[in-house]
C-alpha positions as CSV (number, residue, x, y, z in Angstrom):
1,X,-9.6,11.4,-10.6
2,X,-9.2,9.7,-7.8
3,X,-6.2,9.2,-4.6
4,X,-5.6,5.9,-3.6
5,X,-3.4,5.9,-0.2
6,X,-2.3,2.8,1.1
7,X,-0.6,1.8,4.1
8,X,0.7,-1.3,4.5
9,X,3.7,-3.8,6.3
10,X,7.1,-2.5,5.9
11,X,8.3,-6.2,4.5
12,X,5.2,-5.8,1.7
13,X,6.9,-2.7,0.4
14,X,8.7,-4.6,-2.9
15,X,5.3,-7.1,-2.8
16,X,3.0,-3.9,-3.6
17,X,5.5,-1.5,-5.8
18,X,5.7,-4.9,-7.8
19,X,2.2,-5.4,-8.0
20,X,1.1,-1.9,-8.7
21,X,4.1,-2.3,-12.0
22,X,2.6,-4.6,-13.0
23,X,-0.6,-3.5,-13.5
24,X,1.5,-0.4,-15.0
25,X,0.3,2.4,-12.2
26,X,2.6,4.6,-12.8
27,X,3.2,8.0,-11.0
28,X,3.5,6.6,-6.6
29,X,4.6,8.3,-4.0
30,X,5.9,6.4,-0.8
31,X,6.6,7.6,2.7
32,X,8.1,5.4,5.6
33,X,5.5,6.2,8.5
34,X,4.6,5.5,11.8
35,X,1.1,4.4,13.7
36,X,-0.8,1.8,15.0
37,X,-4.2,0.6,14.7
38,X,-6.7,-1.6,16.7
39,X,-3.3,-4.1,18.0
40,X,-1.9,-0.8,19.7
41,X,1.3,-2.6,18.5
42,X,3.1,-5.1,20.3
43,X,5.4,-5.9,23.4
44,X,9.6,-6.5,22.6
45,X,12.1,-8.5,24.6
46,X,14.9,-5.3,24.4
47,X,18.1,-6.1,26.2
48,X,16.1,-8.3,28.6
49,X,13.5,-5.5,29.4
50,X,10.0,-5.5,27.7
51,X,9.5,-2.6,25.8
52,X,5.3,-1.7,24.5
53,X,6.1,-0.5,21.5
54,X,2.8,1.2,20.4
55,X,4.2,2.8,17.1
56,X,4.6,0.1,14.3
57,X,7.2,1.0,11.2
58,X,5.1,1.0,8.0
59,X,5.0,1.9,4.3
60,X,2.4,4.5,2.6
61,X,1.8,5.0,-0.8
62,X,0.2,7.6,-2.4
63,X,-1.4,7.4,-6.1
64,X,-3.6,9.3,-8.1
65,X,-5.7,7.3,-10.4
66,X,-7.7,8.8,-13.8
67,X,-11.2,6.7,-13.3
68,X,-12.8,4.1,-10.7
69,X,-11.9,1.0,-13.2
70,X,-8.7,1.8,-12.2
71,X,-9.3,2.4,-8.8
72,X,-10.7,-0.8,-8.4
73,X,-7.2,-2.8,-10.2
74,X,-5.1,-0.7,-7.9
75,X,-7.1,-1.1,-4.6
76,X,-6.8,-5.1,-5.9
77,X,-3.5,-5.5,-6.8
78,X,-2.3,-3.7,-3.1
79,X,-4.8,-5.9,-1.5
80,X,-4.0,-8.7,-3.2
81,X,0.2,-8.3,-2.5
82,X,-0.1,-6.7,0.9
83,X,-2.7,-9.7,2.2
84,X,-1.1,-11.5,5.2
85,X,-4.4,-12.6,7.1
86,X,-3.2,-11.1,10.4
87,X,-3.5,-7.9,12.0
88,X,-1.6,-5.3,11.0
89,X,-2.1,-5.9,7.3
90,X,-3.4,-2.1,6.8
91,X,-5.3,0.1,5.1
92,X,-6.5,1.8,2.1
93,X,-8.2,5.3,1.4
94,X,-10.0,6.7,-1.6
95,X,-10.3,10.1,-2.0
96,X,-12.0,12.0,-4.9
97,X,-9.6,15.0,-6.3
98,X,-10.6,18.2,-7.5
99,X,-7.8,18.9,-9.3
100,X,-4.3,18.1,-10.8
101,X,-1.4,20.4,-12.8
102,X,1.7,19.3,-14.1
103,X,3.7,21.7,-12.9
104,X,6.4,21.7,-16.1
105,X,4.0,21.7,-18.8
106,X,0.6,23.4,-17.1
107,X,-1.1,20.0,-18.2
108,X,-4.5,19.5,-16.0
109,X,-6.9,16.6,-15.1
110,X,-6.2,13.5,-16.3
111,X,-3.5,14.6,-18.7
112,X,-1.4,15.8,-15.8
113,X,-1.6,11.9,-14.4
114,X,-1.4,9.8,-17.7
């Protein structure tokens, strides 16, 4: 099993929860974060002032994933809808798991997921 976090553009948000549908992922979890990466964000006209605003808003999602075939459609289809050629695009992580439980019905592995 495998986690897949991705973090990508607040405006991609529909773009990626579309794309990952329809590849039927199911099972995501989706946070509204903050960071920044290599752009350090960006400078804002606020009021007249310029504001460095160092923190960008973006989306994370979190999926666990039963094998690396599906690993590589769902690190795809995020690319794929989350692709705007400039910076700030994102990122994605793999992790491997050691171990999953449905907590209602005690299932483990790849039964907990499916």
């Amino acid at each position: 099993m495998i986690k897949i976090e991705a973090i990508v553009r607040e405006d991609k948000f529909e773009d990626v929860k579309e794309a990952l549908n329809k590849i039927e992922v199911n099972g995501i979890t989706v946070y509204q974060v903050m960071g920044c990466g290599k752009q350090k964000g960006h400078i804002e006209l606020v009021r007249g002032t310029e504001v460095d605003i160092t923190m960008l808003p973006k989306i994370k999602f979190e999926i666990v994933v039963s094998s690396e075939e599906w690993e590589e459609k769902t690190i795809k289809a995020i690319q794929e809808a989350a692709y705007t050629g400039s910076p700030g695009d994102g990122k994605i992580f793999c992790y491997d798991m050691r171990s999953v439980m449905r907590i209602r019905t005690k299932e483990t592995g790849t039964a907990a997921i499916n």
